[in-house]
C-alpha positions as MATLAB code, in Angstrom:
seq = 'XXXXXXXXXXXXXXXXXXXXXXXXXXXXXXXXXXXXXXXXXXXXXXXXXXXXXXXXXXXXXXXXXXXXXXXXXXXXXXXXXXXXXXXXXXXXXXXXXXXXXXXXXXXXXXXXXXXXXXXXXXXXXXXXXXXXXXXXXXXXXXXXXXXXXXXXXXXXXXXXXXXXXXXXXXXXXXXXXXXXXXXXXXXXXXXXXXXXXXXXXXXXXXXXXXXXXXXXXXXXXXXXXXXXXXXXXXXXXXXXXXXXXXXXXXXXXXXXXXXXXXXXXXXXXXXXXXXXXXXXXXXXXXXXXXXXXXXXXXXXXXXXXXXXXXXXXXXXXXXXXXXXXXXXXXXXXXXXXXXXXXXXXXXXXXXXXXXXXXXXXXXXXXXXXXXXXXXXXXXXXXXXXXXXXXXXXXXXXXXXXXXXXXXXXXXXXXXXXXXXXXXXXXXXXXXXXXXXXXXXXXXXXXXXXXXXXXXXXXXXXXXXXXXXXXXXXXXXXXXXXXXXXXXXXXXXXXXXXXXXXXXXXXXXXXXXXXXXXXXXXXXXXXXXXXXXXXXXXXXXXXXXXXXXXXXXXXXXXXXXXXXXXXXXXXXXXXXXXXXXXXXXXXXXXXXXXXXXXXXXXXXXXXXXXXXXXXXXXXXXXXXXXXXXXXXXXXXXXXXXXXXXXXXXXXXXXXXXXXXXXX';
ca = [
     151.899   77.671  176.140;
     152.180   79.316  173.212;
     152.407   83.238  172.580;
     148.505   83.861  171.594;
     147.272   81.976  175.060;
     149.845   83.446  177.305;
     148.822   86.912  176.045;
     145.181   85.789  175.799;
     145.403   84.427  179.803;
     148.122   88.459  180.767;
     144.650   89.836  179.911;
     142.549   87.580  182.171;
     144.505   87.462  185.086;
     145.556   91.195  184.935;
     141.355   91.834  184.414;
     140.487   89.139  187.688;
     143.768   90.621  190.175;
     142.601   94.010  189.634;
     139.136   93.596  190.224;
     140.154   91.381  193.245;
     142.119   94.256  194.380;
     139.419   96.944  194.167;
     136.742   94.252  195.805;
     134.839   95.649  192.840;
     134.185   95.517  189.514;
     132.864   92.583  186.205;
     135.589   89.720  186.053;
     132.484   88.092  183.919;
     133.553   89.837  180.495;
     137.291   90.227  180.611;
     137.636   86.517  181.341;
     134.738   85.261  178.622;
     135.828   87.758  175.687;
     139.719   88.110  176.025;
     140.648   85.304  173.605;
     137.753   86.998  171.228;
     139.570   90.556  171.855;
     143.064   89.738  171.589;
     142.361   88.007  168.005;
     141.141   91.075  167.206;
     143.665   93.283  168.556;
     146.713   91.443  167.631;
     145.623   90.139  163.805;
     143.246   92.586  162.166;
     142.762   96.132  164.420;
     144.983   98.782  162.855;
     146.380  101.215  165.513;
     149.096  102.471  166.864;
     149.700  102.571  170.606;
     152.200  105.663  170.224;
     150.077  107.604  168.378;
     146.286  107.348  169.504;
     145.404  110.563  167.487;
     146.408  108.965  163.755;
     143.198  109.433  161.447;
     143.108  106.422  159.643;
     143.328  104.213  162.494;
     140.322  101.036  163.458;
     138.037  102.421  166.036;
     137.348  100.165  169.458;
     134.352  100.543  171.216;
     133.571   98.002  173.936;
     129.697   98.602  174.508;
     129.514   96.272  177.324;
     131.486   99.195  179.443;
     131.368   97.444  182.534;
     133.930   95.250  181.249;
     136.243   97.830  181.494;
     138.698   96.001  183.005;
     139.079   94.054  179.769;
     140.048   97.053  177.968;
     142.508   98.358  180.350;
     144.466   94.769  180.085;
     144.144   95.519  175.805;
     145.745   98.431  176.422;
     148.430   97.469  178.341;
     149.353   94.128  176.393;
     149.548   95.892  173.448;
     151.953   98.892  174.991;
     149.803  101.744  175.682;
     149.841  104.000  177.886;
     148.316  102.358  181.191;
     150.907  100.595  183.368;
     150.711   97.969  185.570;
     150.127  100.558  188.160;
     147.453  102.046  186.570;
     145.511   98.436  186.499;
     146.550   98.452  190.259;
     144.468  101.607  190.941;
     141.595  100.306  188.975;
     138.202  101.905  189.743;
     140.045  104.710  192.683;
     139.704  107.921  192.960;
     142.089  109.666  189.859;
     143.094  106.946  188.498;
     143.454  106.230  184.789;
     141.353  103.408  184.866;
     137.667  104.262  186.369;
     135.120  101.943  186.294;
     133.648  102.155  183.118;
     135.680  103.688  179.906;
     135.897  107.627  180.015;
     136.769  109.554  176.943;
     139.511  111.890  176.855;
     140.945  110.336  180.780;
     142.545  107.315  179.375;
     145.077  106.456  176.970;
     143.380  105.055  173.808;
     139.949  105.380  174.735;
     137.967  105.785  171.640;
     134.498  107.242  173.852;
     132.776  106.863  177.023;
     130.708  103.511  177.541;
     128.724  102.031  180.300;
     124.792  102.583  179.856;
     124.353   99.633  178.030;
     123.448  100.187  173.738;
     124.831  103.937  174.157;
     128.437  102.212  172.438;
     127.159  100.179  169.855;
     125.286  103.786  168.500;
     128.107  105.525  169.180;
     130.056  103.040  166.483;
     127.304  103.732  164.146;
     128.010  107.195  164.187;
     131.618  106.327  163.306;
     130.974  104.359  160.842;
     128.798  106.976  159.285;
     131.758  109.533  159.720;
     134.390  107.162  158.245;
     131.797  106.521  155.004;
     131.199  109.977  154.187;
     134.569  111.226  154.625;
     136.369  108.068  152.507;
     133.585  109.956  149.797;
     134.992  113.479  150.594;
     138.423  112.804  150.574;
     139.312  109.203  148.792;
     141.025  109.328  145.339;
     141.544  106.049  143.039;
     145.187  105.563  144.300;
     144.670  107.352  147.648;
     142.107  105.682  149.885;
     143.518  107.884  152.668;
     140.156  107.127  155.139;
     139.859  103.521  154.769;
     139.381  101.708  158.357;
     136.886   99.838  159.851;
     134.707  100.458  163.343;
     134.256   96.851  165.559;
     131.996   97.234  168.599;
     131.931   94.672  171.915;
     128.437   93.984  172.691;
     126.699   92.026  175.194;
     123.473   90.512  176.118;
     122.517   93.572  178.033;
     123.632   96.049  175.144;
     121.138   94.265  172.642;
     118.504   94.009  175.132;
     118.376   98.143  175.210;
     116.144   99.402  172.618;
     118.720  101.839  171.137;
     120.909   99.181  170.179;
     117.727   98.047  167.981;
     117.236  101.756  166.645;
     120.879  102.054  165.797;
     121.189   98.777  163.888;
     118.275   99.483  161.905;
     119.617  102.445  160.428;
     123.133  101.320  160.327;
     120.888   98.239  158.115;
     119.341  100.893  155.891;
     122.628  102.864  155.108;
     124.681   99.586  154.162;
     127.794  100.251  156.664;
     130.078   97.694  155.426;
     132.809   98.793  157.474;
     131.313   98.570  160.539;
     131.838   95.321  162.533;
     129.873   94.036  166.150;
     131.198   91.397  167.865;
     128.048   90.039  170.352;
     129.811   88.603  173.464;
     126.449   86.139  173.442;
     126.904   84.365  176.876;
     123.163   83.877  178.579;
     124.041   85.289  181.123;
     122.828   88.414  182.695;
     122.579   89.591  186.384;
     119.529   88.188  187.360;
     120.339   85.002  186.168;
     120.096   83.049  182.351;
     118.697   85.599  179.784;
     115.830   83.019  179.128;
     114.212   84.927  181.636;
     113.845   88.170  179.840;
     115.402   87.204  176.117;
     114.290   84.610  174.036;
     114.437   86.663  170.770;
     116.377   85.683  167.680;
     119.231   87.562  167.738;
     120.438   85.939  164.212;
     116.707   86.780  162.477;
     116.667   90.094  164.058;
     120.041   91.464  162.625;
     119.138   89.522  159.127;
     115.708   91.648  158.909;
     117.759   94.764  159.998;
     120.104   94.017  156.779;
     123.218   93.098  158.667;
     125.337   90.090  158.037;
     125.276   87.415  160.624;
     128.041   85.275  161.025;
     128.059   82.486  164.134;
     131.120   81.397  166.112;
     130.512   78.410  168.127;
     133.511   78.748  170.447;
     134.590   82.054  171.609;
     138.169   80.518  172.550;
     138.785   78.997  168.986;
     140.955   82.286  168.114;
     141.044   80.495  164.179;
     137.219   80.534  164.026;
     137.025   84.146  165.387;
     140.196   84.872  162.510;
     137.958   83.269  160.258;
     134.528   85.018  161.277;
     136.473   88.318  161.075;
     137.760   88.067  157.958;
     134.503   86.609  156.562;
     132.782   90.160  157.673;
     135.231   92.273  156.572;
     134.526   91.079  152.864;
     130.983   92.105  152.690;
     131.250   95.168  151.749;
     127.618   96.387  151.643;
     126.335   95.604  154.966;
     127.398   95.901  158.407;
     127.907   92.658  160.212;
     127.481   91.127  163.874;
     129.347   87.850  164.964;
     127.128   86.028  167.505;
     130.397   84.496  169.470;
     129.254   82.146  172.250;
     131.592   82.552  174.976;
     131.607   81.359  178.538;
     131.314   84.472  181.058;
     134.219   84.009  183.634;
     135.457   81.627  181.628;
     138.507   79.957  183.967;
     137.010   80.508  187.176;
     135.666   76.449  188.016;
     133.415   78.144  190.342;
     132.049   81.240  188.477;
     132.437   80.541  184.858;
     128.825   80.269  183.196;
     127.138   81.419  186.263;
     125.506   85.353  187.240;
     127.970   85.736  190.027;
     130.632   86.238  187.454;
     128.922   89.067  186.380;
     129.394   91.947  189.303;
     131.422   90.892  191.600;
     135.232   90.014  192.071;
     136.161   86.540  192.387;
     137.150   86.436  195.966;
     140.876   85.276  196.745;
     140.025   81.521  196.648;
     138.454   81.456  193.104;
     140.904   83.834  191.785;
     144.178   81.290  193.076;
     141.584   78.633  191.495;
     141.876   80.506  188.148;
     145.480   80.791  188.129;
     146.032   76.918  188.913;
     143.320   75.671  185.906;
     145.022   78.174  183.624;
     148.491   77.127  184.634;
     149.367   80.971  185.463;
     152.541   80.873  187.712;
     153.562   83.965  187.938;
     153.905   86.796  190.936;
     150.802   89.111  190.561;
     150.437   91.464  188.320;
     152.680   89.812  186.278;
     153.013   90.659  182.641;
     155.383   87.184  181.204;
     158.548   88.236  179.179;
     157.280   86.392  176.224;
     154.217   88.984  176.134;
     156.403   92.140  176.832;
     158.680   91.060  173.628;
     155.655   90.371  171.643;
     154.384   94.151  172.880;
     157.459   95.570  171.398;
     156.908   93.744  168.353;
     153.728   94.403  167.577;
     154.292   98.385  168.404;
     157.308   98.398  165.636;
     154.018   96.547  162.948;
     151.775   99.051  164.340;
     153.845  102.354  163.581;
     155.286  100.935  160.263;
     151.348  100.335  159.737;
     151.050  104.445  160.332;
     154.229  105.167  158.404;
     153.321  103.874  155.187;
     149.880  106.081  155.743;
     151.720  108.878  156.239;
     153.752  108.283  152.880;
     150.629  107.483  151.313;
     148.878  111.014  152.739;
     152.478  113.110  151.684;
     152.049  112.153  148.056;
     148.069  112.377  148.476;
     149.113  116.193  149.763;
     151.472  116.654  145.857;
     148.635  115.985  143.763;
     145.791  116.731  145.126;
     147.202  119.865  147.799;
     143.352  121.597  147.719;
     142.158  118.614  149.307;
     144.997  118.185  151.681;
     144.077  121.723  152.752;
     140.138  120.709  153.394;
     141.814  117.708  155.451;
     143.459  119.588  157.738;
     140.648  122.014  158.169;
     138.283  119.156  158.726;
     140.626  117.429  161.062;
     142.588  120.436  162.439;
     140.025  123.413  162.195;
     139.048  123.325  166.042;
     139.453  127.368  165.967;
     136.980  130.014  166.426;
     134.604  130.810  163.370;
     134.547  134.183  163.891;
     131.301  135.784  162.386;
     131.225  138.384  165.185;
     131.612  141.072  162.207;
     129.880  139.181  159.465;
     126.937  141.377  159.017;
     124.590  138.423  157.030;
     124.747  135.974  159.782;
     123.173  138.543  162.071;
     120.650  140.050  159.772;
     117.299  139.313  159.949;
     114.237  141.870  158.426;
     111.180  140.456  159.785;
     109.782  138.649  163.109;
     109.503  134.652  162.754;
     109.277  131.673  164.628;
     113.198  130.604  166.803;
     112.618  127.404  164.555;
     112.138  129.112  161.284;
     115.481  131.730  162.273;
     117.881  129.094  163.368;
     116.968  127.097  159.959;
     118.079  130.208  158.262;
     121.445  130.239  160.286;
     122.210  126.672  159.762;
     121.774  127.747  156.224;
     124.077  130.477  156.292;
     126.433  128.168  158.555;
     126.248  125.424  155.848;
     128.039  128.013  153.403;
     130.924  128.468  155.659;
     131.622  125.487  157.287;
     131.843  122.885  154.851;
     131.898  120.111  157.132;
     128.581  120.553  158.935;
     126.556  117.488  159.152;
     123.213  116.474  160.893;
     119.476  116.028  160.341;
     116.877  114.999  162.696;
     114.347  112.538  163.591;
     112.188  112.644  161.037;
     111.215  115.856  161.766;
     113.358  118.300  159.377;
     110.350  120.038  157.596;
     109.085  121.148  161.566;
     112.839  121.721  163.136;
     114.312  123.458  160.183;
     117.226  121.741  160.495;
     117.414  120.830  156.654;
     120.994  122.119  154.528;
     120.079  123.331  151.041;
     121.724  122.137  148.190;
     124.058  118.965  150.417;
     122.179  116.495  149.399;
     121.013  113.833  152.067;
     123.676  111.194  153.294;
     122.038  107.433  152.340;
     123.627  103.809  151.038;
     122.808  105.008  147.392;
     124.702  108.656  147.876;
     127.715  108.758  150.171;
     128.091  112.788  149.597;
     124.885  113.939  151.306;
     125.128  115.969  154.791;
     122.181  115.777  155.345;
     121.033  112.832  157.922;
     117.459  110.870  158.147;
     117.658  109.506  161.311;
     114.208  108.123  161.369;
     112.087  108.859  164.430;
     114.988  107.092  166.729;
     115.858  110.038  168.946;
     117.669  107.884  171.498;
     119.902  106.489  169.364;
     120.340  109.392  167.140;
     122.135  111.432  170.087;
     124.140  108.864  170.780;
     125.338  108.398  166.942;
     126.083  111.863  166.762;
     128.289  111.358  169.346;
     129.924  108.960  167.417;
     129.704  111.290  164.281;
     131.928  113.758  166.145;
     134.148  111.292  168.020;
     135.058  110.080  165.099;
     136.870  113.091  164.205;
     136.207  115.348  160.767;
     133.022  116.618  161.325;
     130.715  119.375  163.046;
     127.754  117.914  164.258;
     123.661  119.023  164.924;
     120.635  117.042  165.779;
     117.113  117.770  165.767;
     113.919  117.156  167.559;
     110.930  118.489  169.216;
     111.725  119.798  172.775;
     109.080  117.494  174.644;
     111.463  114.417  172.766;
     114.555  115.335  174.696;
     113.710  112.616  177.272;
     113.984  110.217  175.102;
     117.123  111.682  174.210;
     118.589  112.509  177.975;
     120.978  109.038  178.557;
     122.848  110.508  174.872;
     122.928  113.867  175.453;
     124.318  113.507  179.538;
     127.026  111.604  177.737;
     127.758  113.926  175.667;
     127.852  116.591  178.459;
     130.138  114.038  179.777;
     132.664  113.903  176.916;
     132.520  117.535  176.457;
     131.340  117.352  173.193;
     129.932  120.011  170.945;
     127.403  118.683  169.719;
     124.302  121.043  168.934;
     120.620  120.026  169.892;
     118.186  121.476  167.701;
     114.898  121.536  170.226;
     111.850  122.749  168.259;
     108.094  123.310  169.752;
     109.066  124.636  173.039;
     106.467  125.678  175.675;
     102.316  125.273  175.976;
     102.731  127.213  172.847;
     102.515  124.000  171.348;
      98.982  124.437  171.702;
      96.742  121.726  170.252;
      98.865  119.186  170.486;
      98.209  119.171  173.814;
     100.433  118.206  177.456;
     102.254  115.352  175.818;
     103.682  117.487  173.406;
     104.214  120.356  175.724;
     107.369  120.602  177.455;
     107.298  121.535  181.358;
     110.090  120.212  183.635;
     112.295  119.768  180.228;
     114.597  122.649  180.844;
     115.101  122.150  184.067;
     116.146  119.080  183.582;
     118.847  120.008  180.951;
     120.070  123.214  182.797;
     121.081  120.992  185.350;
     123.148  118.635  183.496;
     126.944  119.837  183.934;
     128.737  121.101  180.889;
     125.555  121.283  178.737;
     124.553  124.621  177.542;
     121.093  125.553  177.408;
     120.207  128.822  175.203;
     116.302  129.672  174.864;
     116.668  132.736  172.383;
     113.630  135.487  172.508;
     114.000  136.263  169.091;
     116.117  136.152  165.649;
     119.098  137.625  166.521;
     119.253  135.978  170.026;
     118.826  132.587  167.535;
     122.151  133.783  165.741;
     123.533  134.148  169.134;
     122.824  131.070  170.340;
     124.317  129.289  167.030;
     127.642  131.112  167.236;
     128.130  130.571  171.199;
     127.294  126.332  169.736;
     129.719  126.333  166.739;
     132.576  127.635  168.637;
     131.359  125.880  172.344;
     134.557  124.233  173.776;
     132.604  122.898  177.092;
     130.507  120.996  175.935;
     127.060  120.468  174.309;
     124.425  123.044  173.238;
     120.788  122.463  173.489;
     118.734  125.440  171.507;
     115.499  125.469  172.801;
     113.404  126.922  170.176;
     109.503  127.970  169.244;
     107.111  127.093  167.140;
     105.170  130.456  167.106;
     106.314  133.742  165.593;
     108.333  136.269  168.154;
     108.917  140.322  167.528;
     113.080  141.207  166.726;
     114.270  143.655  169.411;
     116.601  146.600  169.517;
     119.677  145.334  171.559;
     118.856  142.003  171.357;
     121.353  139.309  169.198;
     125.203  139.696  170.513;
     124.289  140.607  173.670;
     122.668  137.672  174.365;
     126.516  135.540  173.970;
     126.716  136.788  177.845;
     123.818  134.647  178.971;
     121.802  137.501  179.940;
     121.701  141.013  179.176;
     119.273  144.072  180.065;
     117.274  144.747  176.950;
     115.383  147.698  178.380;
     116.678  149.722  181.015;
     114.805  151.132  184.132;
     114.839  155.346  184.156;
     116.957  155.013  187.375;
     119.520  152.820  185.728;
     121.471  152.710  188.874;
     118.161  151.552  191.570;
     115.380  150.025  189.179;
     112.323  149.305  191.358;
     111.866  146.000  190.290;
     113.577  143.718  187.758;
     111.408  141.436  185.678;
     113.595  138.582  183.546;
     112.569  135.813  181.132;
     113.409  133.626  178.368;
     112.365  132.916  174.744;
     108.769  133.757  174.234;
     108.050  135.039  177.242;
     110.398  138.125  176.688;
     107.469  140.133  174.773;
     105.290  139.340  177.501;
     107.628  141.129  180.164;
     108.636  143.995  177.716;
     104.663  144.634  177.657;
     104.198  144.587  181.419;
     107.002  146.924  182.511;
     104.924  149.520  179.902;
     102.214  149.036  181.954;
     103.959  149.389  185.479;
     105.190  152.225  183.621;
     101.761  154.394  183.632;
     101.713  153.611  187.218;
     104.969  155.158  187.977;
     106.697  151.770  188.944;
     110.544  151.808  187.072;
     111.552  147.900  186.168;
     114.050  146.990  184.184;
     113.859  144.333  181.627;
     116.336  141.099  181.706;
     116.511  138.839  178.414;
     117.887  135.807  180.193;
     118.532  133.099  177.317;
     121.273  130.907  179.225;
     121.635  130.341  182.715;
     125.144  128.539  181.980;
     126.610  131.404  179.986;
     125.441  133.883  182.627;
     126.744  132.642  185.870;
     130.500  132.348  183.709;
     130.270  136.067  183.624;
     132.337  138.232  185.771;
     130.826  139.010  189.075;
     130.865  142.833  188.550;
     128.998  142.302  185.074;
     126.412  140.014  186.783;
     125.503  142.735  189.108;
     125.566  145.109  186.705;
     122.483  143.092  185.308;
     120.834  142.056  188.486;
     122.243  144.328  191.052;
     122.280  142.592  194.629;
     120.686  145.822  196.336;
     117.178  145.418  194.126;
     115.462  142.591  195.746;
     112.100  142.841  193.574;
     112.694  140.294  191.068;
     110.078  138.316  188.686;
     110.965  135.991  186.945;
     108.523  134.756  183.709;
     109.244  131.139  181.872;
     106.419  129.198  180.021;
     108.260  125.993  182.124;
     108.652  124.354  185.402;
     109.945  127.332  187.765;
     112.641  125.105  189.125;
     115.984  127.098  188.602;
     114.969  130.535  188.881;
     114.963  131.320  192.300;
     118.793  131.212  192.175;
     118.304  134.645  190.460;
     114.796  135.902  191.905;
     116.104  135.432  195.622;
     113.895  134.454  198.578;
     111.801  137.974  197.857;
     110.933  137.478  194.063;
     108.191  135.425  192.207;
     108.428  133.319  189.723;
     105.164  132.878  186.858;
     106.073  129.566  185.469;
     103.894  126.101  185.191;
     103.370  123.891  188.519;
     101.578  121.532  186.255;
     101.266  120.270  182.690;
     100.031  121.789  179.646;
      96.697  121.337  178.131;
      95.698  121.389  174.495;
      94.030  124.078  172.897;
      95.214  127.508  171.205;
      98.016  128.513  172.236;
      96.859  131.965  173.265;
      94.297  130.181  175.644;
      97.032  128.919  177.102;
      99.056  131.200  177.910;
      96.060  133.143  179.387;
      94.702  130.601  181.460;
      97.846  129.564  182.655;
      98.998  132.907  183.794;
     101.057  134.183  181.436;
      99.844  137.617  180.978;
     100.053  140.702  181.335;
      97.906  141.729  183.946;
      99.541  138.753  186.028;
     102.875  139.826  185.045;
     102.288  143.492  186.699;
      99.967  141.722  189.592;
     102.936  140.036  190.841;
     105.686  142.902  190.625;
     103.513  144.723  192.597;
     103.152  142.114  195.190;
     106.598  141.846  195.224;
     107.302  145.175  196.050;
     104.329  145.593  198.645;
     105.549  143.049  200.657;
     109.925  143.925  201.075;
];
């Protein structure tokens, strides 16, 4: 047996035994795609197993995540860091090698995959990144970004419709360095794909403007060379190989067959596998032949870096200004700190959240030279447009500006390939109500710990005319309670600049900025205060025992401000809460949060054009909360907000309750 199949059949046996050993887990994949992989590992993916981090390296993303196992016998075979111990402890609690791919948990793990499509996008978005930074930073001798992204998908991933999103617009912007290899197998878990697929895969990417190259035989490692090297010389679009391989390919029981899919072979089929491909070795075995052939390829690989990093230190000699952008790009994960830059705060008249936080990316664009994003078609309503950068297209690689077309879905996940990728800042933009389509994308990204910034336009009923599927109700809710995602809905201007600065410098994870469409008042107090979640914004006379407390968000800020003046003339002394973000909030210090909501005052209302879901945690069991039980309605706005309760007199109706009945 020579080298290629011995290394080709470590990766299938390592992928069936640990699966086997975990009772759980996809033997389908690794044991249909390995010879496919391995080709592409060992003879065309440049990387470097000591040094996951270099910059010019290929990017890996296997789509199909469920096939993790595959990539965790990659890794090892080609001398990263995931030992045979680590494939031992596949999918148990804290290991390295979890059932699906994580970002940031294992060795060489480019980003998180498992909802099927999400990976595909996410190598868009690298692609994308690699493109515009070759423009940024390449010189006629120094092509210092120059790598390729290749993508894993399956049956399953193309089936999603954000696979279809992504590939159109990775069609329209002519990524010729971005490669998919389509693991195209018929088989899904219900059974042959005829069921539910019948499409024409090869048509479908041709209309899209791909490439399409077709390998009969996923085992033929010279046809896969060949297909490979075939895609990387187009140059203007991106390409998918349609390779037909056998799912559990090996198993005489399984292979070609749904039960290959989801389950693990079962110790019969598995010593079955072994005998047809004449594997006699203990388990867990990686041959001799395949550890010397490690070591080699890890003394090509860093030679591979080396002569980069030659390459880069004369790059740095002549051209030293751009070296410096590099390693801001790259390296600039500080603070920017425009706590005491006056213009970034200053704002002269009352205007819609939108309108102010199109001003600040603006005034962001001017400082951080790296900020790229756009939105779903929607720019002229979100604000999210960047004067004078030019838009990012197939005819003008400069642009920072993005035109995702209205493909929400798969523009969250591409920006979190945009910022994976390394080099850039990223923001996307949509209306609020949109955010569901958005949710699978943006959870991973709150998974990741990205920074990524969500730019979330037309917020409440204030919609208005557009009526209740335009009108966002149980949307915050549902982000607020996504771990590691920051939700900020500023009540004016300066709580907009607030919001920004607590994104650009977030180290958590993702921000969503939940913003209006109509036109809010600026308040005294209001802008830095509101980097602590929630601040007072007008005191009570008895600072130190307010009678009651009334707190709100965004829009509904003006309408509380207004009722404590009222409860005012009838001698009732509330204080007045600005509570833009729950998250940043509860991180405060206890003795601050009670500072702000002290435990002793238990008349609490709490005001939010949204569902009320969330609030009580800060109301208590005594407090109300005015929010909407229902959905919206079109008409004007103001007839909205009146009909739905959101006024005054019902502000001051219920803080009177309250306090009646303690």
């Amino acid at each position: 047996m020579n080298i290629d199949n011995l290394a080709i059949n470590t990766i299938r046996i390592l992928s069936a035994e640990a699966i086997e050993k975990a009772k759980s887990g996809h033997p389908g994949l690794p044991l249909g795609c390995a010879s496919m992989a391995y080709t592409l590992w060992s003879r065309y993916l440049k990387h470097n197993p000591e040094n996951v981090e270099w910059k010019n390296r290929d990017r890996f993303v296997l789509s199909a995540g469920h096939g993790s196992m595959l990539l965790y016998s990659l890794l090892n075979v080609f001398g990263y860091d995931v030992s045979i111990d680590d494939i031992k402890n596949f999918r148990q609690f804290g290991s390295k090698t979890p059932g699906h791919p994580e970002y940031g948990h294992t060795h060489g793990i480019e980003t998180t995959t498992g909802p099927l499509g999400q990976g595909i996008c996410n190598a868009v978005g690298m692609a994308i990144a690699e493109t515009y930074l070759a423009e940024k930073f390449n010189r006629e001798k120094y092509k210092v970004v120059d790598h390729y992204t290749y993508a894993v998908a399956g049956d399953g991933c193309l089936m999603e419709g954000i696979s279809g999103e992504a590939s159109s617009l990775a069609g329209t912007l002519g990524l010729g360095k971005l490669i998919v290899l389509y693991d195209s197998n018929n088989i899904s878990i219900e059974g042959n794909t005829d069921i539910a697929f019948r499409e024409n895969v090869a048509l479908r990417y041709k209309a899209y403007g791909w490439q399409v190259i077709n390998v009969d035989d996923g085992n033929n490692i010279e046809e896969v060379d060949a297909a490979i090297k075939k895609a990387k010389e187009e140059k203007n679009k991106p390409s998918i190989l349609i390779v037909k391989n056998i799912i559990g390919f090996g198993c005489p029981n399984k292979q070609g067959t749904p039960s290959a899919h989801g389950e693990a072979l079962g110790e019969e089929n598995l010593r079955l596998t072994k005998e047809n491909l004449n594997w006699n070795y203990e388990p867990f075995s990686v041959p001799n032949e395949v550890r010397a052939f490690r070591e080699e390829f890890k003394v090509r690989a860093k030679k591979e870096e080396e002569k980069w990093n030659k390459l880069f230190k004369e790059y740095e000699k002549e051209y030293p200004s751009l070296a410096k952008e590099w390693e801001l790009w790259f390296n600039g994960e500080g603070e920017v700190n425009l706590l005491e830059a006056e213009e970034f705060w200053k704002f002269d008249k009352p205007m819609a959240t939108r309108q102010s936080s199109g001003v600040i990316i603006n005034r962001l664009a001017k400082v951080i030279p790296n900020l790229m994003g756009g939105s779903a078609d929607l720019a002229p309503s979100n604000k999210t447009y960047m004067n004078d950068r030019g838009d990012f297209s197939a005819e003008n690689r400069k642009g920072s500006n993005m035109h995702f077309g209205v493909r929400e879905h798969a523009m969250a996940a591409i920006a979190n390939g945009m910022y994976l990728h390394g080099g850039l800042k990223v923001f996307v933009g949509t209306f609020f109500v949109f955010s569901d389509y958005m949710k699978g994308a943006m959870r991973l990204s709150a998974l990741m710990k990205l920074p990524i910034t969500y730019v979330l336009t037309h917020d409440s009923i204030g919609v208005g005319e557009d009526g209740p599927t335009h009108e966002p109700i149980e949307q915050l809710a549902a982000l607020r309670s996504i771990p590691n995602m920051t939700t900020f809905r500023p009540a004016d201007s300066n709580e907009t600049a607030a919001a920004w600065y607590s994104a650009i410098n977030s180290k958590k994870g993702p921000t969503a900025l939940v913003l209006t469409r109509q036109t809010l008042p600026l308040y005294d107090g209001s802008g830095k205060n509101a980097l602590k979640g929630g601040y007072i914004l007008k005191d009570s006379k008895n600072k130190e025992n307010p009678d009651v407390i009334l707190m709100a968000s965004g829009s509904e800020v003006e309408l509380i401000l207004n009722a404590a003046k009222e409860l005012e003339k009838e001698n009732i002394d509330a204080r007045v809460v600005s509570m833009p973000s729950f998250e940043l909030f509860d991180d405060q210090s206890e003795e601050y949060k009670s500072s702000v909501l002290p435990k002793k005052v238990r008349a609490r209302v709490a005001v939010e054009a949204a569902s009320p879901f969330g609030w009580h945690k800060y109301v208590g069991i005594d407090g109300e909360v005015i929010g909407m039980e229902t959905f919206g309605a079109s008409g004007k706005a103001e007839v909205l907000f009146k009909e739905f309760g959101f006024t005054i007199e019902n502000v001051v109706q219920k803080a009177k309750s309250v306090l009646e009945n303690l």
